[in-house]
C-alpha positions as CSV (number, residue, x, y, z in Angstrom):
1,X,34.6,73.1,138.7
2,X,36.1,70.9,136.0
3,X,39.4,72.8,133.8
4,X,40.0,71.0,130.3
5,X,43.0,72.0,129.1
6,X,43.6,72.4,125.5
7,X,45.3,69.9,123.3
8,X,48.2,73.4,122.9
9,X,48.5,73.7,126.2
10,X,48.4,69.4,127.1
11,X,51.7,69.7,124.3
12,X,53.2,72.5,125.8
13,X,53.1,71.2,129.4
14,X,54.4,67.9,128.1
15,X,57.5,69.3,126.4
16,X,58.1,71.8,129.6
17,X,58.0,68.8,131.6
18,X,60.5,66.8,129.1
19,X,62.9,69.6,129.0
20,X,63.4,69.9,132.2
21,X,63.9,66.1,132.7
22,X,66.3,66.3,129.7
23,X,68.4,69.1,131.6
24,X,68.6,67.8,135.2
25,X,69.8,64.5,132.9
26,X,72.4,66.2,131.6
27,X,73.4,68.8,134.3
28,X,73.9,65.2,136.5
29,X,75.7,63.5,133.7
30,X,78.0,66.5,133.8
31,X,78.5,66.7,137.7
32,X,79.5,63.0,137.5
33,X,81.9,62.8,134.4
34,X,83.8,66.0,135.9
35,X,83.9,64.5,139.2
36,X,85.1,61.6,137.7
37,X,87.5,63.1,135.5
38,X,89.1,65.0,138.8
39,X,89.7,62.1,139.8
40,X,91.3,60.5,137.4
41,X,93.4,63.5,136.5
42,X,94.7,64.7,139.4
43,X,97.3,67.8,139.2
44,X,100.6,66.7,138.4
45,X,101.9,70.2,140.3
46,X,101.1,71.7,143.4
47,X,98.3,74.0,144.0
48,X,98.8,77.3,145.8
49,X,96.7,79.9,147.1
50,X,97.3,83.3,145.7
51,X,94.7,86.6,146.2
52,X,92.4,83.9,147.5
53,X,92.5,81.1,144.4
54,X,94.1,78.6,144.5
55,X,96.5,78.5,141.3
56,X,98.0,75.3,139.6
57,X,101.9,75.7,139.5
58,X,104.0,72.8,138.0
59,X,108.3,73.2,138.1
60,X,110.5,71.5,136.9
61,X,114.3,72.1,136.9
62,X,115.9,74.1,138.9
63,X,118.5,77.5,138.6
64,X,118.0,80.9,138.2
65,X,116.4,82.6,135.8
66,X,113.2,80.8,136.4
67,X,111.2,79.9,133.2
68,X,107.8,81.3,133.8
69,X,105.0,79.6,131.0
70,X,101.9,81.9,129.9
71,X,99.5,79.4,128.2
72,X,97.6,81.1,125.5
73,X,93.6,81.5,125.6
74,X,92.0,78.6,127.3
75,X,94.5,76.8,127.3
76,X,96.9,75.0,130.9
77,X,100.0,73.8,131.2
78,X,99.6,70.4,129.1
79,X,99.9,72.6,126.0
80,X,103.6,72.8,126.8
81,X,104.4,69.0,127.1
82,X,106.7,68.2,124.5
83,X,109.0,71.3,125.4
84,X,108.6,71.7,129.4
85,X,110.7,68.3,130.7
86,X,113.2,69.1,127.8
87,X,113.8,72.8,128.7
88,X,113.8,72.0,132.7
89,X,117.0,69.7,131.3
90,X,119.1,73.3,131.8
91,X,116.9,75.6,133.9
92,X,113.9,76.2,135.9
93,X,110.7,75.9,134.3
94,X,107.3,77.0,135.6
95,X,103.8,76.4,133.8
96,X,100.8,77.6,135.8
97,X,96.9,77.6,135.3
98,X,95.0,80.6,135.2
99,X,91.5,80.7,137.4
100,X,89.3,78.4,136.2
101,X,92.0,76.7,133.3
102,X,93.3,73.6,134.0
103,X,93.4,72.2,137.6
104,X,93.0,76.2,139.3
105,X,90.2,77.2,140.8
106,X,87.7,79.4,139.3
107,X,86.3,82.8,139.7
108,X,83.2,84.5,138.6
109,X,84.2,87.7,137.1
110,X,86.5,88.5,134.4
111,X,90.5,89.6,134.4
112,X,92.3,91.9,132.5
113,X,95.8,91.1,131.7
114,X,97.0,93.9,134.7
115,X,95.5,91.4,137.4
116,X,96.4,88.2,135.3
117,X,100.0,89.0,136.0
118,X,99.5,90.5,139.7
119,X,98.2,86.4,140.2
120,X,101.4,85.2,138.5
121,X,103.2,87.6,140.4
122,X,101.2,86.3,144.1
123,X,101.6,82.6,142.7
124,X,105.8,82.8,142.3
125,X,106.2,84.5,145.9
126,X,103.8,82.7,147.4
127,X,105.9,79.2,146.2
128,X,108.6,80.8,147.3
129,X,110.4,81.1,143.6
130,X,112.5,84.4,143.6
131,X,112.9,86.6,140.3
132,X,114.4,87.2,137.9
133,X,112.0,85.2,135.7
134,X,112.2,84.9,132.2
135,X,107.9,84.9,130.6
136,X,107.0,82.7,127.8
137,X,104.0,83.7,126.6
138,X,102.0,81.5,123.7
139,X,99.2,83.4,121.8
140,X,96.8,85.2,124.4
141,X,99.8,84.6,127.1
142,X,102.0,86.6,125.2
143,X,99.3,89.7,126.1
144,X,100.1,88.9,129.6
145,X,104.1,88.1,130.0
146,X,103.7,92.0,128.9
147,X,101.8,92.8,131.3
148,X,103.4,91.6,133.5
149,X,106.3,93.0,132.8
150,X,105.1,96.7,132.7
151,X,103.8,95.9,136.1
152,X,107.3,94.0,137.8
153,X,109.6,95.7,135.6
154,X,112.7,94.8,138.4
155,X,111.3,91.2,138.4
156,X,111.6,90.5,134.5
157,X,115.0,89.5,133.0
158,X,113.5,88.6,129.4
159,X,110.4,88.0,127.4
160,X,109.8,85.4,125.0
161,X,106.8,85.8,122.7
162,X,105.2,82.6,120.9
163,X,103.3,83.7,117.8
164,X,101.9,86.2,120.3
165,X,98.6,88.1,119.9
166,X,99.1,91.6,119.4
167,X,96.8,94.4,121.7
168,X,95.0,95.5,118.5
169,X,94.7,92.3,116.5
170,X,90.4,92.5,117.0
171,X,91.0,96.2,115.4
172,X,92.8,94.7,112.5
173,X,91.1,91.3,111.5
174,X,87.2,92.0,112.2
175,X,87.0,93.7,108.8
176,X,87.8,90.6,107.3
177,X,86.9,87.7,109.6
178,X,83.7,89.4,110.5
179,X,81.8,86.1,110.6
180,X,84.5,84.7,113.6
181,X,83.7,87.6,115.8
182,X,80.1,86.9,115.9
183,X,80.6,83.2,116.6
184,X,82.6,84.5,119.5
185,X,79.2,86.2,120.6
186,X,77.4,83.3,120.3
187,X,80.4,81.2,122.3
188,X,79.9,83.9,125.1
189,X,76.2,83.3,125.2
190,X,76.0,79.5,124.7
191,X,78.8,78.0,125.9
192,X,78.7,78.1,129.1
193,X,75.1,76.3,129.7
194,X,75.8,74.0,126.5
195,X,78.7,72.9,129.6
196,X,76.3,73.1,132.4
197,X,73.9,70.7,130.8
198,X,76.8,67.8,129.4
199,X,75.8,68.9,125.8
200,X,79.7,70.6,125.1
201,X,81.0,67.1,126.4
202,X,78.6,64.7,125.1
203,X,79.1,66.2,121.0
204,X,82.8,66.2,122.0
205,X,83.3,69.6,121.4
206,X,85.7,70.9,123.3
207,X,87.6,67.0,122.7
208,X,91.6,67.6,122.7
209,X,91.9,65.2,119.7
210,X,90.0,67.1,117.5
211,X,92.6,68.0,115.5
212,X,95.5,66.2,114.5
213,X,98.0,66.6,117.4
214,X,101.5,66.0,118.0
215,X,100.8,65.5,122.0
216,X,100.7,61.9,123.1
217,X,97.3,60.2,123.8
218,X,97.5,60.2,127.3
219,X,97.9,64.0,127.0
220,X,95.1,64.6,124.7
221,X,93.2,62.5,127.4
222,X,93.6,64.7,130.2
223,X,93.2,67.3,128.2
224,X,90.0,66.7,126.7
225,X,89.0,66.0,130.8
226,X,90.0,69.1,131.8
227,X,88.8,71.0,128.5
228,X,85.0,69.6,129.7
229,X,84.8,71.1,132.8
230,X,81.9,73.4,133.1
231,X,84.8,75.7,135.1
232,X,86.7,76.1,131.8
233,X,84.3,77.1,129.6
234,X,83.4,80.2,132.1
235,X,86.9,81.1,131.7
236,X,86.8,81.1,128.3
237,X,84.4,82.9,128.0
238,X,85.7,85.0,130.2
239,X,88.8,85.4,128.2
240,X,87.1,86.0,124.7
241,X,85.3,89.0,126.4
242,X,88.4,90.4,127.5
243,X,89.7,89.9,124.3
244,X,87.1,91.1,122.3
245,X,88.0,94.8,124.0
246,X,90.6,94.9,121.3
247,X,87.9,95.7,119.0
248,X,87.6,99.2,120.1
249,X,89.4,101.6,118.0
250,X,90.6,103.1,120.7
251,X,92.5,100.4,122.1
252,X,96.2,101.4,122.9
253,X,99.2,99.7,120.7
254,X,101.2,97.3,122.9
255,X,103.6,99.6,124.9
256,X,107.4,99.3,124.8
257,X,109.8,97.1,126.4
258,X,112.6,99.1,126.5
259,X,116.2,97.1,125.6
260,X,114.4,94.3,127.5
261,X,115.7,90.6,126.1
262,X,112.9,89.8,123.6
263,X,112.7,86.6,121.7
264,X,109.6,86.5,119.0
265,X,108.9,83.2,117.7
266,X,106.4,83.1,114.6
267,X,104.2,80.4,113.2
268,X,105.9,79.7,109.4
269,X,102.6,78.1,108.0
270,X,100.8,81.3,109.1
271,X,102.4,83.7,107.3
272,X,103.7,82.3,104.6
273,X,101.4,83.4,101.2
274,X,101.6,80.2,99.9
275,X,101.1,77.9,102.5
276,X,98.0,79.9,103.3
277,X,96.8,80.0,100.0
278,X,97.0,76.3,99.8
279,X,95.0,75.2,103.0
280,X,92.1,78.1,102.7
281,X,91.7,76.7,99.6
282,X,91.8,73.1,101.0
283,X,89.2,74.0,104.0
284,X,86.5,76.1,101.3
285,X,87.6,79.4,102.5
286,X,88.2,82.5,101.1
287,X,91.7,82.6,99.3
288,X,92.3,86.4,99.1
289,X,90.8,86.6,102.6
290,X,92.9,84.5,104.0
291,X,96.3,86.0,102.4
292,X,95.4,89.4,103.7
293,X,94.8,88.0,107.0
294,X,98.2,86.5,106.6
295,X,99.7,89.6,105.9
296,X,98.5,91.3,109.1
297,X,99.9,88.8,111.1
298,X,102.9,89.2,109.6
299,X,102.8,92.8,110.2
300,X,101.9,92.7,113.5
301,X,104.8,89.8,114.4
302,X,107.0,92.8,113.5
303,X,105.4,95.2,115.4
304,X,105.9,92.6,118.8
305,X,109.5,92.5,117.6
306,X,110.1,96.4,117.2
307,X,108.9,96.9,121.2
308,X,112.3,96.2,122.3
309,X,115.6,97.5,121.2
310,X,117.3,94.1,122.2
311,X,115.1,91.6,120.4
312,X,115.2,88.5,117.9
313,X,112.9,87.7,115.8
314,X,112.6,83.6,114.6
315,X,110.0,82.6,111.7
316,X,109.6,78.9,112.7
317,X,108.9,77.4,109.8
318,X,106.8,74.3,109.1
319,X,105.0,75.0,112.4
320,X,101.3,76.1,113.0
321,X,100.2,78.6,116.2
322,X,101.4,76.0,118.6
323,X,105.3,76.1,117.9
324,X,105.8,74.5,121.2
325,X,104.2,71.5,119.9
326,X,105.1,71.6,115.6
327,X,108.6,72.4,116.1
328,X,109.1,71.0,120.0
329,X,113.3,70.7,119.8
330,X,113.3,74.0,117.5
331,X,111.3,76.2,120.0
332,X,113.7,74.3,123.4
333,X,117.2,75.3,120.9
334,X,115.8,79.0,120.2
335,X,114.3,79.7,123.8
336,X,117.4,77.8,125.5
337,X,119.9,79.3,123.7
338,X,117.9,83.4,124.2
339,X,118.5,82.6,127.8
340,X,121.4,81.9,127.8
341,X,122.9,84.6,125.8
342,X,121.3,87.1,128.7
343,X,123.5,89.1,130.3
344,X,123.8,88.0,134.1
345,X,121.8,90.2,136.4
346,X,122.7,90.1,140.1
């Protein structure tokens, strides 16, 4: 019996056939380059097993409080570059990688914030670096130093928060950044096989450099090697469904911290009317959009300021969201000077 196939079906079978070849391509493009990249790059800290993972932990410095540094949402510890080696000048200081961020290793399911700092809390004890610790938390880290301090109260001597997220800041903003929530949905759906298949890394999406950057190019190097790996963009996504929890109206305010030491550091350019009025008109957006989106931000810096009855709150201006890096020797004076202002603890 003789089968003729059709000339639909003869197309059909021909593009199956060239898919496929184009994604084993790419999924061995992508096995090689991160392979490659790892070893290039190798961690310039230690790595350390904690609940099972093993965590990136780089220290520098030495003295007690201990500097603990809370990367923001997808981010490691290259983000704090230009401040870490300067700050470690007087004190301890401690960046880490979250699973599956940086040089950790990954895990399949998603955190929330309570276990993100019970890992932090595994990681210091298992390095064998005693409390108290002082958190710096940046952005989505900021989330977390909180956490963690609601759930090691005795082990926290201070918070610092850098232009922080704020618990409820989905609530706040979807009304009027509607459109960035649902690319968010389509980030949790595509990115991760976009990685699996070399497509994120071969359109340089997920490229350190681009943006105009303050960090060196060797920095933005490693960066963009470690920003490729198929491992980071499951924990981003990972992290943006976490996040996106915030846009439940029932989502709790952040809860107090007591008199605990609290530094908040905001981004000027980011709420300041008229430097957001300027560059949403400069980038097509909205205008009156933007302002309002401006003002919560504003509002909710204050909120992050009012959880303590001990706190300071610092506009940095001329900085964007990564203060660390706009305003490096502002951020070390500020954060150098809240520690040492703390009242000794024994």
């Amino acid at each position: 019996m003789t089968f003729v196939l059709s000339r639909r079906m003869r197309y059909l079978l021909l593009s199956l056939t060239i898919g496929s070849l184009a994604a084993l391509t790419g999924t061995v493009y992508q096995a090689k380059r991160t392979a490659a990249d790892q070893a290039a790059f190798p961690p310039p800290g230690r790595m350390i097993s904690a609940k099972g993972v093993n965590l990136h932990l780089y220290c520098l410095g030495s003295g007690s409080p201990t500097l603990v540094l809370e990367a923001g949402l997808g981010e490691n510890v290259l983000s704090w570059y230009p401040v870490h080696a300067k700050l470690a000048q007087t004190m301890r200081v401690c960046a880490y990688d979250r699973p599956g961020l940086g040089w950790s290793d990954p895990i399949a399911a998603a955190i929330q914030p309570e276990a993100v700092a019970e890992n932090l809390q595994a990681l210091l004890h298992n390095a064998g670096i005693a409390p108290p610790f002082v958190l710096v938390g940046h952005s989505r880290g900021g989330i977390y130093v909180r956490a963690f301090y609601h759930r090691f109260p005795e082990q926290t001597q201070g918070i610092v928060l850098v232009d922080s997220t704020h618990e409820q800041s989905p609530m706040h903003q979807y009304p009027y950044a509607a459109w960035d929530y649902r690319k968010q949905a389509l980030q949790i759906l595509f990115a991760e096989p976009l990685s699996w298949l070399g497509i994120v890394r071969m359109l340089g999406i997920a490229d350190a450099d681009r943006r105009p950057s303050p960090l060196p190019a060797e920095i933005l190097v490693a960066k963009t090697a470690i920003q490729n790996r198929t491992d980071t963009a499951h924990a981003v996504v990972n992290e943006i469904a976490v996040m996106r929890q915030g846009l439940d109206p029932t989502t709790p305010p952040p809860g107090s911290l007591g008199n605990l030491p609290l530094l908040v550091l905001t981004a000027g350019n980011l709420v300041d009317p008229d430097i957001v009025a300027r560059e949403a008109a400069r980038a097509g957006k909205d205008v009156e959009t933007e302002k309002v989106l401006a003002e919560i931000q504003q509002a909710e810096q204050d909120d992050l300021a009012r959880l303590s009855s001990h706190s300071w709150h610092i506009i940095v201006n001329n900085s964007g969201h990564f203060i660390m890096q706009d305003q490096a020797d502002a951020f070390v004076a500020a954060v150098r000077e809240f520690v040492l202002d703390m009242p000794l603890v024994n």
